[in-house]
LUMPAVO-397442 format. One record per residue (C-alpha): z, y, x; residue number from 1. Coordinates in steps of 0.5 Angstrom, whole numbers, plus 500, padded with zeros to 3 digits. Layout:
N
REC     z     y     x   resi
REC     Z     Y     X    NUM
...
This chain:
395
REC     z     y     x   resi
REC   297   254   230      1
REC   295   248   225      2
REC   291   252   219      3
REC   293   249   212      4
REC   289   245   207      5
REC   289   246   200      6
REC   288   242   195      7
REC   281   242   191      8
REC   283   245   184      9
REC   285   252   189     10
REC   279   252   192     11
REC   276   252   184     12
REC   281   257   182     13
REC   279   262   188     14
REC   271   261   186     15
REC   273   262   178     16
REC   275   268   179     17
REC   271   271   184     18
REC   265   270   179     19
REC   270   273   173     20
REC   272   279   178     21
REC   264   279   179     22
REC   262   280   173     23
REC   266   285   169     24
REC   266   289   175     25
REC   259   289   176     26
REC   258   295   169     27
REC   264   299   171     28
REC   259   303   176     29
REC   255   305   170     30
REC   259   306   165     31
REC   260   313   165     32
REC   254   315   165     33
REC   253   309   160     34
REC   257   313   155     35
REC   254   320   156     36
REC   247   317   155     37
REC   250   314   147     38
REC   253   320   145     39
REC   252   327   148     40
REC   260   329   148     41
REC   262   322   152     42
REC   262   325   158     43
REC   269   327   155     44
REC   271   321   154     45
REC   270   317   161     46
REC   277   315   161     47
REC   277   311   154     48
REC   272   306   160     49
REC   278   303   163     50
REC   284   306   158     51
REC   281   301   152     52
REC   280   296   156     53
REC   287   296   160     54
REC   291   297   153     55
REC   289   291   151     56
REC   289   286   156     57
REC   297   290   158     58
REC   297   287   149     59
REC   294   280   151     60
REC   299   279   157     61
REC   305   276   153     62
REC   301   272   149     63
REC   297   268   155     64
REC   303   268   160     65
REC   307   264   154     66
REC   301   260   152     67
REC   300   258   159     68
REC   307   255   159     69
REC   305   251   153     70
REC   298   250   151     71
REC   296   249   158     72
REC   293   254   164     73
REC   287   251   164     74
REC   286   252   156     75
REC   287   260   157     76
REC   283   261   162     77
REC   278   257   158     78
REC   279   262   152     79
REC   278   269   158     80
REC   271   266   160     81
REC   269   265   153     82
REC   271   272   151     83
REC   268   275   157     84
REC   261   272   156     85
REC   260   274   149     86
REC   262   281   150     87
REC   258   283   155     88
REC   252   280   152     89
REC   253   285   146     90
REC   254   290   149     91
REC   246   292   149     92
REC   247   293   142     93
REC   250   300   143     94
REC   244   303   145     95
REC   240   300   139     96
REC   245   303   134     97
REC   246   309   139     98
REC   249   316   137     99
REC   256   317   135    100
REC   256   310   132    101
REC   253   307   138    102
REC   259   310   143    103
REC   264   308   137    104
REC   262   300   138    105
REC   261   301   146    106
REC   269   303   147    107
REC   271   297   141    108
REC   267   292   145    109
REC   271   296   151    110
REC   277   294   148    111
REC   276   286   146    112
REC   273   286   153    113
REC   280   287   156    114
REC   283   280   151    115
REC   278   277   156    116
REC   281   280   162    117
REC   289   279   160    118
REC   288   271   159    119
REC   283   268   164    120
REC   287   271   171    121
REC   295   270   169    122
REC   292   262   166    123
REC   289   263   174    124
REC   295   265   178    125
REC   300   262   174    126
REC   296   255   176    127
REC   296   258   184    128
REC   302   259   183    129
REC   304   251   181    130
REC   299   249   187    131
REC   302   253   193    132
REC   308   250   195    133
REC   313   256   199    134
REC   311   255   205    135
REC   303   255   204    136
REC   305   260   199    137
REC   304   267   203    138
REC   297   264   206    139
REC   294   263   200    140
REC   295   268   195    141
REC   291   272   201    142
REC   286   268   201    143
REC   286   267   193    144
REC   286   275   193    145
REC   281   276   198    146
REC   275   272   193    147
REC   278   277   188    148
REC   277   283   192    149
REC   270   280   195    150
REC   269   280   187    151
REC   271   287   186    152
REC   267   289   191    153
REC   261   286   191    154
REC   261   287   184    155
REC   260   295   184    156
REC   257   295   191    157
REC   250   291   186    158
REC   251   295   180    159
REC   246   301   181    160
REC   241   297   184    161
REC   240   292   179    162
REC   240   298   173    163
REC   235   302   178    164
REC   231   296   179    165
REC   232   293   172    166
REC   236   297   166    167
REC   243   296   165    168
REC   241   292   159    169
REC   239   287   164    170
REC   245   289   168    171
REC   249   287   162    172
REC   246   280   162    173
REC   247   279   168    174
REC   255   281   167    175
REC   255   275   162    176
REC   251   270   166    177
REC   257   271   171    178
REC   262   270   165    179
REC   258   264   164    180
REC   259   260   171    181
REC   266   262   170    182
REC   266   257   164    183
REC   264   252   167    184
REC   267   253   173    185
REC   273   252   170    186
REC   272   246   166    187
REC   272   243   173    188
REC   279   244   174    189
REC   285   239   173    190
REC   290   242   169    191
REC   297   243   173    192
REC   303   244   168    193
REC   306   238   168    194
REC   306   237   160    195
REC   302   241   155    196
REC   303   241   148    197
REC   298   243   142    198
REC   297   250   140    199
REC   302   253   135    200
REC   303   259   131    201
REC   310   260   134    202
REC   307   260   140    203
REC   305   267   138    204
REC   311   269   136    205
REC   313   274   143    206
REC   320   276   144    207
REC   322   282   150    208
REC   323   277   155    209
REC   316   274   154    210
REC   313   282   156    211
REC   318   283   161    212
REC   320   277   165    213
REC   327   280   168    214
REC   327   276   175    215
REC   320   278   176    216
REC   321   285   175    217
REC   323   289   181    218
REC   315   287   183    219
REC   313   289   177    220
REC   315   295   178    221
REC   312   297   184    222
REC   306   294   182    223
REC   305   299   175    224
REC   308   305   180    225
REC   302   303   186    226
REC   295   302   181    227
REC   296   308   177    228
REC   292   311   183    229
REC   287   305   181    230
REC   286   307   175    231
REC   284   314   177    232
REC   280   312   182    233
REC   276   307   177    234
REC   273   314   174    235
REC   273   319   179    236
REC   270   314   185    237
REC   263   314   182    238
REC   264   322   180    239
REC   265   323   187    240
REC   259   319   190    241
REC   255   323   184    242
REC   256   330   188    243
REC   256   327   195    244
REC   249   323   192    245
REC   251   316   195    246
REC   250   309   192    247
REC   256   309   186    248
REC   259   302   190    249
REC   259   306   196    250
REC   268   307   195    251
REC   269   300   194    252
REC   264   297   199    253
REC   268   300   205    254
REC   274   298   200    255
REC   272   291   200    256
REC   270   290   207    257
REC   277   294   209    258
REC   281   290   205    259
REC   278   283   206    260
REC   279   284   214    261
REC   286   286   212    262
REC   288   280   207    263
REC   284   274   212    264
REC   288   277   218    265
REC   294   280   215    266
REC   296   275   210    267
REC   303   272   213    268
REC   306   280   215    269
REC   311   279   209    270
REC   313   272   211    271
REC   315   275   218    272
REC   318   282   216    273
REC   319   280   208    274
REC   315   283   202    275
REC   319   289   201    276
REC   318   292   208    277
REC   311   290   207    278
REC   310   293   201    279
REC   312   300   204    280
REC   308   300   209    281
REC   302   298   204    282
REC   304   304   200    283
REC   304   310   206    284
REC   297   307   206    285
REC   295   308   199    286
REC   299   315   200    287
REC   294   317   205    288
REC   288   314   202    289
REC   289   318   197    290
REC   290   325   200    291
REC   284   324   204    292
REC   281   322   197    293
REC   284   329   194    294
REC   280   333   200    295
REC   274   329   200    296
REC   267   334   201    297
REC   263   329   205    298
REC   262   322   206    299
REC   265   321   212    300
REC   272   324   209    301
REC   270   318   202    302
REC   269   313   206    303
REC   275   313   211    304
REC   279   314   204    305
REC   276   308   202    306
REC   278   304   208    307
REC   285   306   208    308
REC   285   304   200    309
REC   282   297   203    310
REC   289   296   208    311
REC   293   299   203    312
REC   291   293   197    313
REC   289   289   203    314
REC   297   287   204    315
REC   300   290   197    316
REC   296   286   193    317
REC   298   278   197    318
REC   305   281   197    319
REC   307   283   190    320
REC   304   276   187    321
REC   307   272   192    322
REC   314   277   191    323
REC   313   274   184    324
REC   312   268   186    325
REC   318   267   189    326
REC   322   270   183    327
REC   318   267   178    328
REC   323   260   174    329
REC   319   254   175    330
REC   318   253   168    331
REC   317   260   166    332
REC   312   262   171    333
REC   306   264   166    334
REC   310   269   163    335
REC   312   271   170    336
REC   304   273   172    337
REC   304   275   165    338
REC   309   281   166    339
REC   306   282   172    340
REC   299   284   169    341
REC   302   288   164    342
REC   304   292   169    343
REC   298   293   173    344
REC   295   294   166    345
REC   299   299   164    346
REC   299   304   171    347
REC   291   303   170    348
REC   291   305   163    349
REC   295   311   165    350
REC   292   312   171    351
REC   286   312   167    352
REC   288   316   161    353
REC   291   321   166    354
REC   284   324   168    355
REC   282   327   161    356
REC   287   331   162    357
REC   285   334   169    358
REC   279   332   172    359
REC   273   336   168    360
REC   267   333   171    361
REC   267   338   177    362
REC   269   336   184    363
REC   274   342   185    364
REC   278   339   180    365
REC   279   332   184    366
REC   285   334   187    367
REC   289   335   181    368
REC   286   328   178    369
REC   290   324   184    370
REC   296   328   184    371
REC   299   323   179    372
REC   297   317   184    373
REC   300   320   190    374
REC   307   322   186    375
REC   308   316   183    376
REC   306   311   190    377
REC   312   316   193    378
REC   315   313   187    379
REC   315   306   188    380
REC   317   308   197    381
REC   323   311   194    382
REC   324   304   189    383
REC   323   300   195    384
REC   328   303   199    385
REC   333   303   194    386
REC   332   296   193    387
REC   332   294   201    388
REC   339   297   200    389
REC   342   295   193    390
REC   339   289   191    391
REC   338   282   194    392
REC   332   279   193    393
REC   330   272   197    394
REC   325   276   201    395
């Protein structure tokens, strides 16, 4: 079999965002004890890491999504990698400010960091979703998921060793530097939206099919019922590797290693049984991955957990946002990506939120945590199931 060639600006793309995933992943090992060491009732708030951050990049999502579709993807990407660089470069002023005041800037920091996030990928997949012709399209979005999940992983896997070796002020300097390559990465590549016209204020005024694209929502769907277990895992991950008294990457290092194998030799499994069918059986995975999660007391049970979260990601992931690719209108295919990321933002926001009202910094009470990321993927199995039956769909 002839394998594909891509043009030059996807490869771009995929290294942009490998650098991106890169350098807001590689603080959120350490941000839990980063906000306990600020304030000294913080521990209680470790949810607020990653809810705030979600909140508003699920905010920013119409905004980019419409703004690709005019301005142009390449400027919104732009705008993500500059946020990216000047709030990880401020983050070391909690520690000076420090206190109640100093938790207080820390989450408001975490808060403008989500803009970053919601404007750089959908600019990104909203272009890779112009560069990939239909019968490339299954192949490369598992190759553009793979250098994201490379980036996820590795990310986390470097985090404590550069704050053990270093500070994680110079962790945090690091993270900007990552944004930094980003931007100029980014400046390297051609715009792909056939004409883009100056930036208007009407471009901002959002209405409800600008948040909810209604021909991409079936995969929406599925993605905000599958990442809520995401969004438990990004606090309870480092917890738990804090009681097994392991590296806090060791979860998303197995994650990574699994999902990549998974993405690389698994990426045309939906073009052959369909994205549906696919998602269903990536689902079954994340189900079992978070029942072993749920009775995790060594690290043979965490790591095995994490190698089947691996596959699960490894073909949910290529398979919705091709799935939203092939749904998504041709000229409305920013505000397509845009509703997508608005419901990953969202499950992980919930998901997050969801552990300060059952997980109390003791590893008895994980079982209850991912109850939510069990029931809802049992959900979204369901959902599938009845959309198989009732619903048509190109794939």
């Amino acid at each position: 079999m002839k394998f594909p060639r891509f043009e030059r600006n996807f490869w771009i793309i995929c290294f942009a965002l490998f650098f991106f995933i890169v350098s807001f992943n590689i603080i959120i090992p350490e941000l839990n004890d980063y906000l306990s060491s600020l304030y000294k009732n913080g521990e209680y708030l470790k949810g607020l890491i990653i809810f705030l951050f979600s909140l508003s990049a699920a905010i920013s999502r119409p905004f980019s999504g419409k703004l690709s579709d005019y301005i142009g993807r390449k400027k919104v990407m732009i705008i993500g990698a500059i946020l990216g660089v000047i709030v990880c470069a401020s983050y070391p002023i909690s520690s000076l400010i420090g206190g109640m005041a100093g938790m207080v800037f820390f989450l408001m920091l975490r808060f403008v960091h989500g803009f970053s996030a919601g404007f750089l990928p959908t600019g990104a997949t909203a272009m890779v979703t112009d560069i990939l012709p239909p019968e490339k399209r299954s192949l490369g979005m598992g190759i553009w998921g793979t250098f994201i999940s490379a980036g996820f992983g590795s990310g986390q896997i470097l985090a404590s060793w550069i704050t053990t070796s270093g500070s994680i002020n110079l962790l945090f300097f690091i993270a900007s530097g990552l944004s930094l390559i980003t931007l100029f990465i980014v400046m390297n590549l051609r715009e792909t939206l056939p004409t883009t016209a100056p930036f208007k204020h009407t471009h901002l005024k959002i209405k409800l099919t600008d948040i909810f694209d209604p021909p991409v929502m079936p995969a929406a769907t599925v993605m905000f019922l599958s990442v809520i277990s995401t969004g438990v895992l990004f606090v309870v991950a480092q917890e738990i590797s804090k009681f097994l008294d392991i590296n806090k990457g060791h979860f998303f290092g197995y994650y990574v290693i699994s999902t990549v194998l998974v993405r690389l030799f698994g990426s045309r499994v939906s073009e052959t049984i369909g994205r549906r069918k696919t998602l269903i059986i990536g689902l079954f995975f994340m189900v079992s991955s978070m029942i072993l999660l749920a009775f995790t007391r060594d690290v043979a049970t965490f790591t095995l957990s994490a190698i089947v979260f691996g596959l699960s990601t490894g073909l949910n992931s290529p398979t919705i946002f091709t799935w939203t690719a092939d749904l998504s209108h041709v000229d409305r295919r920013g505000v397509g990506a845009g509703t997508l990321f608005i419901a990953l933002e969202s499950g992980i926001m919930l998901g997050s939120f969801s552990t300060m009202l059952t997980y109390n910094n003791t590893l008895d009470s994980i079982p209850q945590t991912v109850a939510i990321g069990i029931t809802t993927n049992i959900v979204a199995i369901i959902y599938l199931f009845w959309h198989l039956k009732f619903r048509e769909s190109k794939t």
